[in-house]
C-alpha positions in Angstrom: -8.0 31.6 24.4 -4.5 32.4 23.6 -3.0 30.4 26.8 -5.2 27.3 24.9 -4.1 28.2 21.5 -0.3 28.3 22.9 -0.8 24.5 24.1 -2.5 23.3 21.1 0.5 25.0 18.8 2.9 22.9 21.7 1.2 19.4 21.6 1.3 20.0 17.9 4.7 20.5 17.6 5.7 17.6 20.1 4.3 14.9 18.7 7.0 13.5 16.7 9.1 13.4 20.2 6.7 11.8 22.0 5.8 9.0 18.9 9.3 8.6 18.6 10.0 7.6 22.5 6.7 5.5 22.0 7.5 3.5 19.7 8.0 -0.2 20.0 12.2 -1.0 19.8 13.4 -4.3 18.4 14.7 -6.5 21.3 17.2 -8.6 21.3 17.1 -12.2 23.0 20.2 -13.8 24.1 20.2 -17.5 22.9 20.1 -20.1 26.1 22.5 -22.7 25.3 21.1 -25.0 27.7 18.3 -25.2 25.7 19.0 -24.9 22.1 20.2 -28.2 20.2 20.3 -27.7 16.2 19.4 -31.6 14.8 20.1 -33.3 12.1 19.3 -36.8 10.4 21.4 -38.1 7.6 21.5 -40.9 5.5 23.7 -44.4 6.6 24.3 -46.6 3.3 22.2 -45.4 1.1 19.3 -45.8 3.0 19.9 -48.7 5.1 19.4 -46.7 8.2 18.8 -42.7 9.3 21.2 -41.3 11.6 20.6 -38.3 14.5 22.5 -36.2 16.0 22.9 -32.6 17.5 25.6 -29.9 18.6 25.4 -29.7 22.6 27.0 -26.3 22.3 25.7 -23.2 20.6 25.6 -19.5 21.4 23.9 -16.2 19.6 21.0 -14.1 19.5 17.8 -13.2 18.1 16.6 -9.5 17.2 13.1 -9.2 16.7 10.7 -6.2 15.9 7.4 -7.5 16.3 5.4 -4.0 15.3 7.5 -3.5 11.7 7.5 -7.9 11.6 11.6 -7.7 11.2 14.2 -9.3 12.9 17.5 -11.2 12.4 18.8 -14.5 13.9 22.6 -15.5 14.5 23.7 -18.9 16.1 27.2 -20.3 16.3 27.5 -24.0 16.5 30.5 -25.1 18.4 31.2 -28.4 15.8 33.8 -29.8 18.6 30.5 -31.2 20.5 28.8 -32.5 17.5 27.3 -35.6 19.2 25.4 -38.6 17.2 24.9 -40.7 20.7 27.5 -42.6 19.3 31.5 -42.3 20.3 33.3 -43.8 17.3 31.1 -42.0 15.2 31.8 -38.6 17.0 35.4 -38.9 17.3 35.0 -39.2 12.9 32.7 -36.9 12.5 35.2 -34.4 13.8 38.5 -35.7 11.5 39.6 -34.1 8.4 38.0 -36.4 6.4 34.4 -35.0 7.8 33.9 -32.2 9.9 37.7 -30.9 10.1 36.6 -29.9 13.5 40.4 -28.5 13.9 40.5 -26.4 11.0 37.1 -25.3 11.2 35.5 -25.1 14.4 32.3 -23.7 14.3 29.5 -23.1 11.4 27.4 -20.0 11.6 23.7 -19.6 10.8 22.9 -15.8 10.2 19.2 -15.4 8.3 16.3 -12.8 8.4 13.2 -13.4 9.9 10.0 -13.4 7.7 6.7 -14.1 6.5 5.4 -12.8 9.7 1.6 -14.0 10.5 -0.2 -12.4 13.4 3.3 -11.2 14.9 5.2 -14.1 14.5 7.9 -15.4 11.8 6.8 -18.3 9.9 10.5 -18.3 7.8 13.9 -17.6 8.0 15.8 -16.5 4.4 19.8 -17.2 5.1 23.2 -17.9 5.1 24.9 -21.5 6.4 28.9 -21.4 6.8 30.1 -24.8 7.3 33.4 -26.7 6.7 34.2 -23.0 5.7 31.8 -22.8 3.1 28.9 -20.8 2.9 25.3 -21.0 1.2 22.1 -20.5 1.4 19.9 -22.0 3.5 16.2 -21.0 4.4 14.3 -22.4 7.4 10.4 -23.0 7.5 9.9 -21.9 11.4 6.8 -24.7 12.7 6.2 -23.0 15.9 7.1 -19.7 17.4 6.0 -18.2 20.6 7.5 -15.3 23.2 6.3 -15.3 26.8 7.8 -14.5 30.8 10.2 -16.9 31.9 8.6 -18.8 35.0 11.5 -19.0 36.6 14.2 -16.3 35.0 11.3 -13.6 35.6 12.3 -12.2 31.5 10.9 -12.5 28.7 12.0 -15.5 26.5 11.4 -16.4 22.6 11.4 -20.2 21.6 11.3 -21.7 18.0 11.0 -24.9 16.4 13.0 -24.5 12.3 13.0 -27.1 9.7 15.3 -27.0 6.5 17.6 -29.2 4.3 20.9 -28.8 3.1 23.2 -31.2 0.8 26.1 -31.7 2.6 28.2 -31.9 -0.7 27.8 -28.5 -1.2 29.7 -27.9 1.7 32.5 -30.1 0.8 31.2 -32.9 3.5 31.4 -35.8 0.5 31.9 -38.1 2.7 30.8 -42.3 1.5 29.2 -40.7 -1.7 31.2 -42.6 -3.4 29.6 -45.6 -1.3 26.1 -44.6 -2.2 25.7 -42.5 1.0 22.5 -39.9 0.6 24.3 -36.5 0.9 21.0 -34.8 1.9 20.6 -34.0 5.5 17.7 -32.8 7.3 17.9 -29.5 9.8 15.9 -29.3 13.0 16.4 -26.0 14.9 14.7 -25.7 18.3 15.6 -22.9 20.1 15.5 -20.5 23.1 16.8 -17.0 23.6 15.7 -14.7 26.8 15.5 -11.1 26.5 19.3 -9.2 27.6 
């Protein structure tokens, strides 16, 4: 009876330890460059036509704590390989005028995941530093799923983000004077595979 009692008063008093080395940590996912392109579409004379384009280079991560629904998100767009599919429109896009690729290299999306529905964020609340100006900038998330890698054997994260910004409020004036619609439409896909 007392040996029992003695292991009872033991369990007891190790449980926290053993809850604590249970419990779920919040991962962090390494973002895969080769397969994340943040989009945009912006206005051409006032509506005459929509361009598209992309940055080909990006790097980060995403932290994510699926059992307390947190997690963070931090991708740094390399502005040098801002790409509309078009080369004279590239090569302005990065002058001073635009861009100021030289001056200011890279913009910075840092936000906190949210909203969470059955494990997975449906929002992002956060920050946007471009042309060396930062704002606010929150991201509806349209599609968000974690699974193995086929081929990578780890586990990966992929999202699909929508927002808009005005690039005016980032200094990008640009042809506003012309008529040209300063609003421009985000599209964030994403991948990141577990470090």
């Amino acid at each position: 009876m007392k040996k029992n009692l003695s292991i009872l008063i033991s369990l007891v008093l190790l449980s926290p330890f053993c809850i604590s080395f249970t419990q779920a940590k919040p991962i962090t996912y390494e973002i895969d460059s080769s397969h994340t392109f943040p989009a945009f579409e912006a206005d051409h004379m006032g509506g005459l036509s929509l361009w598209r384009g992309k940055i080909n280079s990006t790097s980060g991560e995403i932290v994510l704590d699926k059992d307390k629904e947190t997690g963070s998100v931090n991708v740094i767009m390399d502005m040098s390989t801002i790409d509309f599919g078009h080369e004279g429109m590239n090569k302005h896009a990065k002058n001073s005028d635009m861009f100021d690729v030289e001056k200011y290299p890279e913009a910075v999306y840092k936000g906190n995941l949210t909203d969470f529905i059955d494990g997975a964020p449906t929002k992002v609340k956060g920050n946007l530093t471009l042309h060396g100006v930062t704002k606010p900038v929150d991201l509806d998330i349209k599609s968000f799923k974690c699974r193995l890698h086929p081929f990578k054997l780890k586990q990966v994260c992929g999202a699909d983000a929508y927002g808009n910004i005005m690039r005016d409020d980032f200094g990008v004036d640009y042809a506003k004077r012309l008529g040209f619609k300063m609003e421009v439409a985000l599209r964030i896909g994403v991948e990141a595979i577990k470090k």
